[in-house]
PyMOL Python script that loads the backbone (N, CA, C, O; Angstrom):
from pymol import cmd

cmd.read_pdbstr("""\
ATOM      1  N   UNK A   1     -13.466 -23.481  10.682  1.00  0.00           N
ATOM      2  CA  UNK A   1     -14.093 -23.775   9.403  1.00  0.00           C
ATOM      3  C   UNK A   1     -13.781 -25.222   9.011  1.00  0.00           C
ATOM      4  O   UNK A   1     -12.715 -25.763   9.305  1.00  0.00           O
ATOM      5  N   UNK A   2     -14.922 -25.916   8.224  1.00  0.00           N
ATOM      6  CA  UNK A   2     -14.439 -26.799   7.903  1.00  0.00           C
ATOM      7  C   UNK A   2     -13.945 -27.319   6.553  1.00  0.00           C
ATOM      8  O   UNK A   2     -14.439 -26.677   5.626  1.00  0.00           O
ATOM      9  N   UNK A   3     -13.228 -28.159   6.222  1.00  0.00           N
ATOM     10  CA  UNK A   3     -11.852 -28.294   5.293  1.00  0.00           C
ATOM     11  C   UNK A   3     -12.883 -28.023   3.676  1.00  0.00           C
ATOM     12  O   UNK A   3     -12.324 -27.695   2.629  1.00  0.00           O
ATOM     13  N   UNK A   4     -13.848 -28.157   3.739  1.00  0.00           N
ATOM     14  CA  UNK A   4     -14.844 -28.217   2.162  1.00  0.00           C
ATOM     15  C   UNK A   4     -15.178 -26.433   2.395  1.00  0.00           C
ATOM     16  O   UNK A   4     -15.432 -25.720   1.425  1.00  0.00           O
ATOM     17  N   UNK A   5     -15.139 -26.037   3.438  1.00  0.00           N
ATOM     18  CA  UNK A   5     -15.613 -24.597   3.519  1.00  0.00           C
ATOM     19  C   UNK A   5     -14.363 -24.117   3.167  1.00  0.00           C
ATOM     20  O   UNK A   5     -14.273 -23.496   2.108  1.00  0.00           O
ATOM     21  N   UNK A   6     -13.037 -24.347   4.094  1.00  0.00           N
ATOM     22  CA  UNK A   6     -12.056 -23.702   3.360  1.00  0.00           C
ATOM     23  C   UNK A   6     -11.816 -23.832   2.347  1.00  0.00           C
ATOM     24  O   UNK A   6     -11.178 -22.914   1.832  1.00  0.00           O
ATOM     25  N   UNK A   7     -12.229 -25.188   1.370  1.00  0.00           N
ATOM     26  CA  UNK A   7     -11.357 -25.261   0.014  1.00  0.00           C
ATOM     27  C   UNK A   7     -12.321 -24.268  -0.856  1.00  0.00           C
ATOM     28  O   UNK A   7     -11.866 -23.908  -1.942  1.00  0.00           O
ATOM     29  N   UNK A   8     -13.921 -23.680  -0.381  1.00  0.00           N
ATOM     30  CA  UNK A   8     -14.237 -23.053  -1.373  1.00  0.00           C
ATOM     31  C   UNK A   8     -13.894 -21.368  -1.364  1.00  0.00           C
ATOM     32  O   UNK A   8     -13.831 -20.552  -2.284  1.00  0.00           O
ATOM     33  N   UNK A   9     -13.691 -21.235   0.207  1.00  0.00           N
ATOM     34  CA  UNK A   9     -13.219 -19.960   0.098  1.00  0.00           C
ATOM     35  C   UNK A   9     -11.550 -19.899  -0.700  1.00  0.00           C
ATOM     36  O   UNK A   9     -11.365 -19.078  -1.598  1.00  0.00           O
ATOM     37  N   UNK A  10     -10.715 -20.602  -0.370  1.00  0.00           N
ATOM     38  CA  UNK A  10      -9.626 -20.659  -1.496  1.00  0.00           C
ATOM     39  C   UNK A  10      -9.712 -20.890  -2.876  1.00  0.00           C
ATOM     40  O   UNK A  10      -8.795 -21.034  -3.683  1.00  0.00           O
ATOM     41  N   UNK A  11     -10.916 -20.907  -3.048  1.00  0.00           N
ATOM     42  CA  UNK A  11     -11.278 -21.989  -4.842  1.00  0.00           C
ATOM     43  C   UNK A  11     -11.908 -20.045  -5.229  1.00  0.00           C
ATOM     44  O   UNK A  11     -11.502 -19.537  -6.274  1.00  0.00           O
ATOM     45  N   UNK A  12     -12.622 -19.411  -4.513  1.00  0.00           N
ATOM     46  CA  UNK A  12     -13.363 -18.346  -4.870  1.00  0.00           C
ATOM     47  C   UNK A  12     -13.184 -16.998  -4.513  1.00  0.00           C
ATOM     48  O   UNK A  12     -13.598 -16.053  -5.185  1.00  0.00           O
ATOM     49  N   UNK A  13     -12.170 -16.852  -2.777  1.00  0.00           N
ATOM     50  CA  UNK A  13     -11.787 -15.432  -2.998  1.00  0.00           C
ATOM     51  C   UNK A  13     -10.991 -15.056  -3.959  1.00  0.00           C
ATOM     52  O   UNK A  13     -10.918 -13.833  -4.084  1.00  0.00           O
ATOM     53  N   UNK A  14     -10.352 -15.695  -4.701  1.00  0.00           N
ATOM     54  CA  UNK A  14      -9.088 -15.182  -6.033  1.00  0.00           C
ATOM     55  C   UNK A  14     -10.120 -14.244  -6.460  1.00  0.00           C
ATOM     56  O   UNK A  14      -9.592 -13.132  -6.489  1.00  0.00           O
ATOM     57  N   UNK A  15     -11.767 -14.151  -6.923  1.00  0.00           N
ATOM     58  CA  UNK A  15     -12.410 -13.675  -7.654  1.00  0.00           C
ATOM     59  C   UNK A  15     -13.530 -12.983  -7.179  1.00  0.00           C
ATOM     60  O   UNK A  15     -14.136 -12.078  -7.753  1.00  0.00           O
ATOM     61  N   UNK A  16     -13.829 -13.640  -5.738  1.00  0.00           N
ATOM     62  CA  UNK A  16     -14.916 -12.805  -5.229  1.00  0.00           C
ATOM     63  C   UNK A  16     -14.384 -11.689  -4.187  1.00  0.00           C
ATOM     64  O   UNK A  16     -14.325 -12.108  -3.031  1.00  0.00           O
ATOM     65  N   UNK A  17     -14.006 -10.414  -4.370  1.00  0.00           N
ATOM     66  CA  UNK A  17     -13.669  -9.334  -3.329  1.00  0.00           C
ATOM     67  C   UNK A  17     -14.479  -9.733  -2.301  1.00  0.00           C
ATOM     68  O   UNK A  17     -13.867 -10.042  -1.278  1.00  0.00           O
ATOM     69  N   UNK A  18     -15.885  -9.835  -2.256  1.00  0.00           N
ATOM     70  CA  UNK A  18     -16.343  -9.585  -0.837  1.00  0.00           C
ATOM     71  C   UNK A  18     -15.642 -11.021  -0.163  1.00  0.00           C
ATOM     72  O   UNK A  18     -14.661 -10.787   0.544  1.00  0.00           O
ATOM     73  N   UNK A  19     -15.883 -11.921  -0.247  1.00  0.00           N
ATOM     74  CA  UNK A  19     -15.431 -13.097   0.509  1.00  0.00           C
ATOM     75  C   UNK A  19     -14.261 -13.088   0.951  1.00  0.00           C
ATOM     76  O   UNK A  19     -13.819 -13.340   2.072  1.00  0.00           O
ATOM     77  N   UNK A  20     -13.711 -12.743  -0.118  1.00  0.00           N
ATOM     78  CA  UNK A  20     -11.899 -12.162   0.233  1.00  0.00           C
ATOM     79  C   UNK A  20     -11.903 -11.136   1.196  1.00  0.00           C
ATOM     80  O   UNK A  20     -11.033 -11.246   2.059  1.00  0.00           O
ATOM     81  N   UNK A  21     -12.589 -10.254   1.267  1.00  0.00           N
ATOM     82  CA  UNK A  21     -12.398  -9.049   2.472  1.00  0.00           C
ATOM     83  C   UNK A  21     -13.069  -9.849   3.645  1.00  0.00           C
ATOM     84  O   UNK A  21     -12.547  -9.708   4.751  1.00  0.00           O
ATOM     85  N   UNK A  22     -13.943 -10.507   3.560  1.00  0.00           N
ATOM     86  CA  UNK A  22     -14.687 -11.260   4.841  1.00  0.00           C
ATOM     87  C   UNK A  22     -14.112 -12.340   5.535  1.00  0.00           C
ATOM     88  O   UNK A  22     -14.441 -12.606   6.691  1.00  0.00           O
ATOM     89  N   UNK A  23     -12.988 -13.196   4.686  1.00  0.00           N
ATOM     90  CA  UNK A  23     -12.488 -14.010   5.375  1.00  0.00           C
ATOM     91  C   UNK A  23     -11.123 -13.415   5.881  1.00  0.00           C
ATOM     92  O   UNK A  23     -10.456 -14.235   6.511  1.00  0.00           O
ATOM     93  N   UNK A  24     -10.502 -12.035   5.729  1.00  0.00           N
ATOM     94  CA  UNK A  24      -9.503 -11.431   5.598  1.00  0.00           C
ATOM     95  C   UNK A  24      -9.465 -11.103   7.361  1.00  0.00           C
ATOM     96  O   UNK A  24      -8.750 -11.405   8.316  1.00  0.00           O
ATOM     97  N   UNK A  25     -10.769 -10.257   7.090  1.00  0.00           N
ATOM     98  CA  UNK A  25     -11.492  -9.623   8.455  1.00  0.00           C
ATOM     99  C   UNK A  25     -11.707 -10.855   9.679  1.00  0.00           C
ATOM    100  O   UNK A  25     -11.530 -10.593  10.869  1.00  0.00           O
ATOM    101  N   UNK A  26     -12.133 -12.287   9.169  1.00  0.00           N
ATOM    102  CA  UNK A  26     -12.188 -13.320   9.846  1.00  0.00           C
ATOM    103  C   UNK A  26     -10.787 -13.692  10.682  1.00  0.00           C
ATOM    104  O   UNK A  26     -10.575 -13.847  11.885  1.00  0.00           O
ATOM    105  N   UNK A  27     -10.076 -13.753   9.706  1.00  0.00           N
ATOM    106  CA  UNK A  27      -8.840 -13.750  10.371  1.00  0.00           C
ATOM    107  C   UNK A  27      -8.233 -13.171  11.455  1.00  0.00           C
ATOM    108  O   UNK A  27      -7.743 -13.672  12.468  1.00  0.00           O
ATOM    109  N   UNK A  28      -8.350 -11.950  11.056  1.00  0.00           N
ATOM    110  CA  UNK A  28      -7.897 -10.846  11.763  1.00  0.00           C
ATOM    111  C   UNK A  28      -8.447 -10.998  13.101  1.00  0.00           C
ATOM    112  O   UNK A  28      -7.735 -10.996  14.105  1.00  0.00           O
ATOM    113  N   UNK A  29      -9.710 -11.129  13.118  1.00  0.00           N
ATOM    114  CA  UNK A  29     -10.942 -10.936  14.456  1.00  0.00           C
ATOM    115  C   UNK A  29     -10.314 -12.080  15.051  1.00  0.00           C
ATOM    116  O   UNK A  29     -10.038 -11.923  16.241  1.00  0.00           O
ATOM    117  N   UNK A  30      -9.962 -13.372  14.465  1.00  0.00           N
ATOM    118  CA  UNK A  30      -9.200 -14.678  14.981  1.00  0.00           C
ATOM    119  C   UNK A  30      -8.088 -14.413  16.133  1.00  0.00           C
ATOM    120  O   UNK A  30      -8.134 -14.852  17.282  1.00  0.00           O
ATOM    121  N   UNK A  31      -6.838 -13.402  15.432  1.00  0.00           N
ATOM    122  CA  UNK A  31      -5.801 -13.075  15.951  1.00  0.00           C
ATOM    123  C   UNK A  31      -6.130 -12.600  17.180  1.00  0.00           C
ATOM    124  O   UNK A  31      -6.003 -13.177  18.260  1.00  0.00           O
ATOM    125  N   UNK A  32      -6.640 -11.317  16.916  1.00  0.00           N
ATOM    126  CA  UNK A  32      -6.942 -10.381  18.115  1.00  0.00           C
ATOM    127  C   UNK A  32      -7.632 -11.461  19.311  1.00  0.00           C
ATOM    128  O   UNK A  32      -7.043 -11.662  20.373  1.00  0.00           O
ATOM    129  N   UNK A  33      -8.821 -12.051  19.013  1.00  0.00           N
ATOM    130  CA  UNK A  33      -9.740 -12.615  19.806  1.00  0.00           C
ATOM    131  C   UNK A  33      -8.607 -13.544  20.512  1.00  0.00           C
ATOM    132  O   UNK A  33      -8.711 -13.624  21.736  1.00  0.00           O
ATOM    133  N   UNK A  34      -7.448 -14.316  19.851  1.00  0.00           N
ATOM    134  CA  UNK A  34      -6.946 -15.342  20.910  1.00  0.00           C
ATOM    135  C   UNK A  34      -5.623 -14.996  21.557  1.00  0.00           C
ATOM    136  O   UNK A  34      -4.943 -15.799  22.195  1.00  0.00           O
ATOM    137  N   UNK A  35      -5.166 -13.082  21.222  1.00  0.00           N
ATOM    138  CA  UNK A  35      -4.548 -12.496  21.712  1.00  0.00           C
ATOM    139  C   UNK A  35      -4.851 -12.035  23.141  1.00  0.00           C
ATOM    140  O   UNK A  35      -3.971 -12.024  24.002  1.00  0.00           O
ATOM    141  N   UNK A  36      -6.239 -11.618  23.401  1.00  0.00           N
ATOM    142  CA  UNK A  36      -6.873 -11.343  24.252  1.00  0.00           C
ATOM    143  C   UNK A  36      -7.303 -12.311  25.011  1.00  0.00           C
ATOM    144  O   UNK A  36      -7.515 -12.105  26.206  1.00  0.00           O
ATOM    145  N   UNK A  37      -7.557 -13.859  24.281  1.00  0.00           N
ATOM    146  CA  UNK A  37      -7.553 -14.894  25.384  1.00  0.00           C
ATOM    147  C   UNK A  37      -6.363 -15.611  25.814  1.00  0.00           C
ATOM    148  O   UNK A  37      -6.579 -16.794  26.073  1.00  0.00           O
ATOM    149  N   UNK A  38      -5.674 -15.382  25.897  1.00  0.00           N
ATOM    150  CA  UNK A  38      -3.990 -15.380  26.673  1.00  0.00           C
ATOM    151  C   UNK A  38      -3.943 -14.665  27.595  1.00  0.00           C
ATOM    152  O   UNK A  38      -2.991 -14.872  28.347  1.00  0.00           O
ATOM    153  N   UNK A  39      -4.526 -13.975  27.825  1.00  0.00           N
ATOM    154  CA  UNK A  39      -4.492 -12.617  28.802  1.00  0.00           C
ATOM    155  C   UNK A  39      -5.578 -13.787  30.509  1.00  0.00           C
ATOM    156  O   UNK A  39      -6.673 -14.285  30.770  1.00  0.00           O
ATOM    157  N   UNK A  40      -4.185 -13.583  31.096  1.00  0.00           N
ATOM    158  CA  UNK A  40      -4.955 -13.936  32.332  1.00  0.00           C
ATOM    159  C   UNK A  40      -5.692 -13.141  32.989  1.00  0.00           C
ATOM    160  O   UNK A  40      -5.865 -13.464  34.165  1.00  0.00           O
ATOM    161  N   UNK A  41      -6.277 -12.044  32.575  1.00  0.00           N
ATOM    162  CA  UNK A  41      -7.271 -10.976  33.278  1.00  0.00           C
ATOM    163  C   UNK A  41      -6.936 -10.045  32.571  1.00  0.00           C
ATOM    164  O   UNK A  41      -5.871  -9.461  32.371  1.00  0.00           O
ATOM    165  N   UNK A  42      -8.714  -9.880  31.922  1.00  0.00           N
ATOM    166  CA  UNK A  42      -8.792  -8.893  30.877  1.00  0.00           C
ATOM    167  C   UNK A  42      -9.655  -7.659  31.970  1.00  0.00           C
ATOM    168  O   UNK A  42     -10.691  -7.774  32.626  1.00  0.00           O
ATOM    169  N   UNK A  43      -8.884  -6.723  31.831  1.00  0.00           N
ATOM    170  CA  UNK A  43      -9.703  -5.437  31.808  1.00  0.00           C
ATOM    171  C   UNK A  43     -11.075  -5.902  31.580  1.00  0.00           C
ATOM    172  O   UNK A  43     -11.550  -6.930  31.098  1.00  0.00           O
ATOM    173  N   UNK A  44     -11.817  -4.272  32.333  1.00  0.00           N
ATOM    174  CA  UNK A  44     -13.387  -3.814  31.447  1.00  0.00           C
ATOM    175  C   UNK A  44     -13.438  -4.031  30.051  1.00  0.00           C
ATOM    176  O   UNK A  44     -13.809  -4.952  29.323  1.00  0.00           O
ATOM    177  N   UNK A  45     -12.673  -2.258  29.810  1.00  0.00           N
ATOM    178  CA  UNK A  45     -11.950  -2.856  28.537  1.00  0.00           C
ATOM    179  C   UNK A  45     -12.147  -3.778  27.597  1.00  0.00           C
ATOM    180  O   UNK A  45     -13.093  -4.057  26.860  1.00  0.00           O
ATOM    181  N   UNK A  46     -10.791  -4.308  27.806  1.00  0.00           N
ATOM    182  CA  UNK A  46     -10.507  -5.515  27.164  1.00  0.00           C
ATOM    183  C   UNK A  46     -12.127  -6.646  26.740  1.00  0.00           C
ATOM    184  O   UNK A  46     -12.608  -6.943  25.646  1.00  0.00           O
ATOM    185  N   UNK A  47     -12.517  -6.973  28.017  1.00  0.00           N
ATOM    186  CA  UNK A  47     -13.163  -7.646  27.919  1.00  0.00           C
ATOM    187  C   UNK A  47     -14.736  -6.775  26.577  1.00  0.00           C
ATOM    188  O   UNK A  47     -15.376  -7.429  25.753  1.00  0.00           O
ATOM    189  N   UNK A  48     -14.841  -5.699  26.770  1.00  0.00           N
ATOM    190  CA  UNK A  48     -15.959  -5.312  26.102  1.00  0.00           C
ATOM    191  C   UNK A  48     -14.957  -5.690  24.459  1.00  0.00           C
ATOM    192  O   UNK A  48     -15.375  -6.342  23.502  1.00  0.00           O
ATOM    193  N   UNK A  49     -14.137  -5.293  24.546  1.00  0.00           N
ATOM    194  CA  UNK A  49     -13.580  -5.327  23.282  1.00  0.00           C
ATOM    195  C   UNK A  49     -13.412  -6.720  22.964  1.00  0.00           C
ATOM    196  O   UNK A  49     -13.181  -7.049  21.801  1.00  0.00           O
ATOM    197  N   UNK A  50     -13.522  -7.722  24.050  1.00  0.00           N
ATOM    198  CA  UNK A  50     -13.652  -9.294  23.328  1.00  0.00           C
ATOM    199  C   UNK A  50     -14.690  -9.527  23.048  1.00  0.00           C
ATOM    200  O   UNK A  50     -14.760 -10.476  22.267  1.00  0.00           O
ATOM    201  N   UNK A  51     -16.030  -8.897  23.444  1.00  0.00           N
ATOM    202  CA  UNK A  51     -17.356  -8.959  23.535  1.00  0.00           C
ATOM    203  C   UNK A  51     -17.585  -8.379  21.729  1.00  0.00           C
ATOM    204  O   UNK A  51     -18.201  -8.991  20.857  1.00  0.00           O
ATOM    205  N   UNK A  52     -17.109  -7.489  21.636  1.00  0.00           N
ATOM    206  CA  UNK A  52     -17.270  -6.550  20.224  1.00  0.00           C
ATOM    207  C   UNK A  52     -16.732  -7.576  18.912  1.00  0.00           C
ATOM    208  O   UNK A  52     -17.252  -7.778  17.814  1.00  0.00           O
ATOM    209  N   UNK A  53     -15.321  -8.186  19.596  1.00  0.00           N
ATOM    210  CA  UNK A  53     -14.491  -8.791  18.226  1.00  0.00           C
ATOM    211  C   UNK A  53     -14.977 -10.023  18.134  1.00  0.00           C
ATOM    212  O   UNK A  53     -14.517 -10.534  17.113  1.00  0.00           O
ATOM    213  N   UNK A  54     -16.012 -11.088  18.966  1.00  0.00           N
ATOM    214  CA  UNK A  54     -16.622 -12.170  18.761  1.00  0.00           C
ATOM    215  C   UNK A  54     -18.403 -11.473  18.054  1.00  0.00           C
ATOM    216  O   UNK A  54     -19.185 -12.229  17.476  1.00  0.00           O
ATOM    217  N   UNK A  55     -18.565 -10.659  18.178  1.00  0.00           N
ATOM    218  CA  UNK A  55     -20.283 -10.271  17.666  1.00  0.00           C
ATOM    219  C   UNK A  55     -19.435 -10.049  15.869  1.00  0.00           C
ATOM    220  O   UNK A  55     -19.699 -10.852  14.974  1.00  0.00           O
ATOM    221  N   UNK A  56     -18.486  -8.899  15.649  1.00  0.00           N
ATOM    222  CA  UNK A  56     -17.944  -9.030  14.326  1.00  0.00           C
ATOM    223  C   UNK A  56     -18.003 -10.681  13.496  1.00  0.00           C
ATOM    224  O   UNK A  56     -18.708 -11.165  12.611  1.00  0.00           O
ATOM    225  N   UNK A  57     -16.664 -11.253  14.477  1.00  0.00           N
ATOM    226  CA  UNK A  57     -16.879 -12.552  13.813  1.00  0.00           C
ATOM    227  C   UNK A  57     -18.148 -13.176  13.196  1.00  0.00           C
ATOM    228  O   UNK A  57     -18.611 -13.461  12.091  1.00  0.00           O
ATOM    229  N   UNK A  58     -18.544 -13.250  14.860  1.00  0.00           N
ATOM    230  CA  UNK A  58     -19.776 -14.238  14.195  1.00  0.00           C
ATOM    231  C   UNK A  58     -20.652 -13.353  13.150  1.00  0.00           C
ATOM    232  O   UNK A  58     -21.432 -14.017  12.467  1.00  0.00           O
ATOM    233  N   UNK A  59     -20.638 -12.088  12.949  1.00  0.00           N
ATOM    234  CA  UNK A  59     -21.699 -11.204  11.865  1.00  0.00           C
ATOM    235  C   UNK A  59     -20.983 -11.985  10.323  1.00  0.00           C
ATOM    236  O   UNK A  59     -21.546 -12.205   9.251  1.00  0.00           O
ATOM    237  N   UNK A  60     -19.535 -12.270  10.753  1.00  0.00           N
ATOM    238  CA  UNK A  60     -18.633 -12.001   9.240  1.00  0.00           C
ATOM    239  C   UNK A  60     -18.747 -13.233   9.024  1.00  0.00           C
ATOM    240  O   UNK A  60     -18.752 -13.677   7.876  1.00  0.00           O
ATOM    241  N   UNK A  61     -18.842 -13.869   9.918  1.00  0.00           N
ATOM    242  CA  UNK A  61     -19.008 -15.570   9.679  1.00  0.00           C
ATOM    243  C   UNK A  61     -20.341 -15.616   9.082  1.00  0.00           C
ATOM    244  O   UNK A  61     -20.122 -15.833   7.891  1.00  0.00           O
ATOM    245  N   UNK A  62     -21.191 -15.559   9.202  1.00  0.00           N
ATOM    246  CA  UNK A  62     -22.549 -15.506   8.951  1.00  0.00           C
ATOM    247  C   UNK A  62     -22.449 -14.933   7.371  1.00  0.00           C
ATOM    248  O   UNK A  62     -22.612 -15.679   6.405  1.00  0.00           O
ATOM    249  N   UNK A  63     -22.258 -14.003   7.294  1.00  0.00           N
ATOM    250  CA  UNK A  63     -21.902 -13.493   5.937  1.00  0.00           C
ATOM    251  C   UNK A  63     -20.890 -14.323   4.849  1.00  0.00           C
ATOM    252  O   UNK A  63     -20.958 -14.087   3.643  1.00  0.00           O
ATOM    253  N   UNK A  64     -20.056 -15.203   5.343  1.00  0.00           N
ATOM    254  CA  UNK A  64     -19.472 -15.694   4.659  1.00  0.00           C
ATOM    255  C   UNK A  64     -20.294 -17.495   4.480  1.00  0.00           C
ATOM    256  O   UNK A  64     -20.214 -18.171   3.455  1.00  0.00           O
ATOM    257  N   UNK A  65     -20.857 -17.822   5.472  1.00  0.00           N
ATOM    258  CA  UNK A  65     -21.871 -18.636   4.854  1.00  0.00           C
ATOM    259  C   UNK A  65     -22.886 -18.761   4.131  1.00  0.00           C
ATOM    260  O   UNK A  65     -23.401 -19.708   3.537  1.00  0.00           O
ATOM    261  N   UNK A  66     -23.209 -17.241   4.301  1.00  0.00           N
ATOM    262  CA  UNK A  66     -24.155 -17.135   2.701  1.00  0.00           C
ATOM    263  C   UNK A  66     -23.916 -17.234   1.493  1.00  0.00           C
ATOM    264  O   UNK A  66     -24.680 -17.536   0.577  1.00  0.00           O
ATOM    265  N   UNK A  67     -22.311 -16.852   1.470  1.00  0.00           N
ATOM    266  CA  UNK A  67     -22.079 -16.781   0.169  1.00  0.00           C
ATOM    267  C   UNK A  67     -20.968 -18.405  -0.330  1.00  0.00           C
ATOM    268  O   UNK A  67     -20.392 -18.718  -1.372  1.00  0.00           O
ATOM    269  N   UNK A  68     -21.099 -19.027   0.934  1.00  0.00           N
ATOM    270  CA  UNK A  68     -20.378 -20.116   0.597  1.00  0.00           C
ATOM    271  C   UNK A  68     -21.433 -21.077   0.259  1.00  0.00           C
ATOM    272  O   UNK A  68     -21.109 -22.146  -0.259  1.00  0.00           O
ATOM    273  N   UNK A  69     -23.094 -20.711   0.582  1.00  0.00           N
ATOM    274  CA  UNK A  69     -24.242 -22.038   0.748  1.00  0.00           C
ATOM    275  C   UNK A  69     -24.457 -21.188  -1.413  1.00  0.00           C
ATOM    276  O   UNK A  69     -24.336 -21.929  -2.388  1.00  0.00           O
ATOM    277  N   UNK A  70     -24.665 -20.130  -1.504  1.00  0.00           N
ATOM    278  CA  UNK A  70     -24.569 -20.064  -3.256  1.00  0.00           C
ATOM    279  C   UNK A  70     -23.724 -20.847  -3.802  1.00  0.00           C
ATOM    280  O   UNK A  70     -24.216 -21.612  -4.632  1.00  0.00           O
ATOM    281  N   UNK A  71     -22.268 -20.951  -3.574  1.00  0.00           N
ATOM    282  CA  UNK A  71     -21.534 -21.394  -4.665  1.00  0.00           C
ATOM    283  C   UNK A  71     -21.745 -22.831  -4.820  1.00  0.00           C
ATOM    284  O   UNK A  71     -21.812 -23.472  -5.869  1.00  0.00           O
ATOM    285  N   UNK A  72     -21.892 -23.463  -2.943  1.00  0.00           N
ATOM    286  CA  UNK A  72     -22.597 -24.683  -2.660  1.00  0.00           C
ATOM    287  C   UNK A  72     -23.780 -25.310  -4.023  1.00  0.00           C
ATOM    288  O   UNK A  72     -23.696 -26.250  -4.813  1.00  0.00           O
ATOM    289  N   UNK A  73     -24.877 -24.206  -3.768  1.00  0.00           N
ATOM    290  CA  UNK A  73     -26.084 -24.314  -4.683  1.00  0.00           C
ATOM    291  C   UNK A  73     -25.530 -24.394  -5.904  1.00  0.00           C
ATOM    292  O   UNK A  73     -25.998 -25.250  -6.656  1.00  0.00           O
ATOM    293  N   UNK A  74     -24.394 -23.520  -6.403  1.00  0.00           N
ATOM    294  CA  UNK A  74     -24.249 -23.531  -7.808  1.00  0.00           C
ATOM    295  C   UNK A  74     -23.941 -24.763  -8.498  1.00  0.00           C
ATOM    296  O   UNK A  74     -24.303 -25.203  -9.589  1.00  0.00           O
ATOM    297  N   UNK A  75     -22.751 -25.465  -7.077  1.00  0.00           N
ATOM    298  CA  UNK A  75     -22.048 -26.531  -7.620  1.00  0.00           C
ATOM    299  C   UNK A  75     -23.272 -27.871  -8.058  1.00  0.00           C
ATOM    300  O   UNK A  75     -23.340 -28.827  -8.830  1.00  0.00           O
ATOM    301  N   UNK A  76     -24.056 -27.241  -7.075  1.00  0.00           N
ATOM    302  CA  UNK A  76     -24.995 -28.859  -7.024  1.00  0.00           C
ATOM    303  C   UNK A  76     -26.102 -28.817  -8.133  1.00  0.00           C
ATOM    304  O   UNK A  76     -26.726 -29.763  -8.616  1.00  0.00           O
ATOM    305  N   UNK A  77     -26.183 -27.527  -8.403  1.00  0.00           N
ATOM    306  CA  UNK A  77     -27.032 -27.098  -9.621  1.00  0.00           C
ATOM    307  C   UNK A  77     -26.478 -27.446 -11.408  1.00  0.00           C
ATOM    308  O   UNK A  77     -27.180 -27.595 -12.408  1.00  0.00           O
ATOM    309  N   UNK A  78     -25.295 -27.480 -11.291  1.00  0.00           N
ATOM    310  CA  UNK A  78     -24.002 -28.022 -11.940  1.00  0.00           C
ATOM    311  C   UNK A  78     -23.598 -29.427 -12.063  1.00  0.00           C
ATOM    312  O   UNK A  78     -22.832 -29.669 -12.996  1.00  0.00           O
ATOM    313  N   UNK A  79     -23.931 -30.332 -11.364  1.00  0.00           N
ATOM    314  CA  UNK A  79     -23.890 -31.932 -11.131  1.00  0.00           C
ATOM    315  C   UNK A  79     -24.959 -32.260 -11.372  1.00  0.00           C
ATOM    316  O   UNK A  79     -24.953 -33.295 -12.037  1.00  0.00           O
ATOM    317  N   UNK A  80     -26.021 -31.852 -11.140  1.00  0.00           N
ATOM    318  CA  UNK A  80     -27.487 -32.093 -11.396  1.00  0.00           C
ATOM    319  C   UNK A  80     -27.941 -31.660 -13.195  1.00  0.00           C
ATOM    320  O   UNK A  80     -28.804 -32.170 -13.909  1.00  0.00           O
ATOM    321  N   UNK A  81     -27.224 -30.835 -13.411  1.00  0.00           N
ATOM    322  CA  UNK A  81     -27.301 -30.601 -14.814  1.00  0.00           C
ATOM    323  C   UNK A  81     -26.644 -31.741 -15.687  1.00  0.00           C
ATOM    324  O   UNK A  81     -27.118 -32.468 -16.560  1.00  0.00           O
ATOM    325  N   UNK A  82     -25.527 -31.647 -15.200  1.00  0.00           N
ATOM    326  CA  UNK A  82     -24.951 -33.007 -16.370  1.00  0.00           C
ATOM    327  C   UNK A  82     -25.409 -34.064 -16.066  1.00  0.00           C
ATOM    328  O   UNK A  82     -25.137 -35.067 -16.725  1.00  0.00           O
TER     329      UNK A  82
END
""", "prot")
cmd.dss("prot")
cmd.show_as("cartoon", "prot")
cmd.util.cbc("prot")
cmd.orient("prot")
């Protein structure tokens, strides 16, 4: 992520649950995903399950840019006003 994306998810999960559960879940999918890439030979397995925890991400990622391009809109809707 980049550093204006993180500062709004820190500026807005305090208040928005979903973003907060989505970047929570982001995380998480983070851990696992570079737990499993340490692994000098992943299983079937394994590997379907790296296949599964990168489609999450990127779904949760996706989801969390929607709601980061609103607050985006809001801000600029907000500067443009004054």
């Amino acid at each position: 992520m980049e550093p204006k994306d993180m500062q709004l998810i820190e500026q807005h999960s305090t208040h928005d649950a979903t973003l907060a559960k989505l970047w929570q879940e982001h995380v998480v999918y983070e851990q696992q995903l570079d737990k499993l890439e340490r692994k000098p030979y992943l299983t079937t397995d394994e590997q379907v399950e790296r296949n599964r925890l990168k489609k999450l991400k990127l779904a949760g990622r996706d989801r969390i840019e929607t709601i980061l391009a609103q607050y985006r809109s809001s801000i600029q809707a907000k500067s443009n006003a004054g």
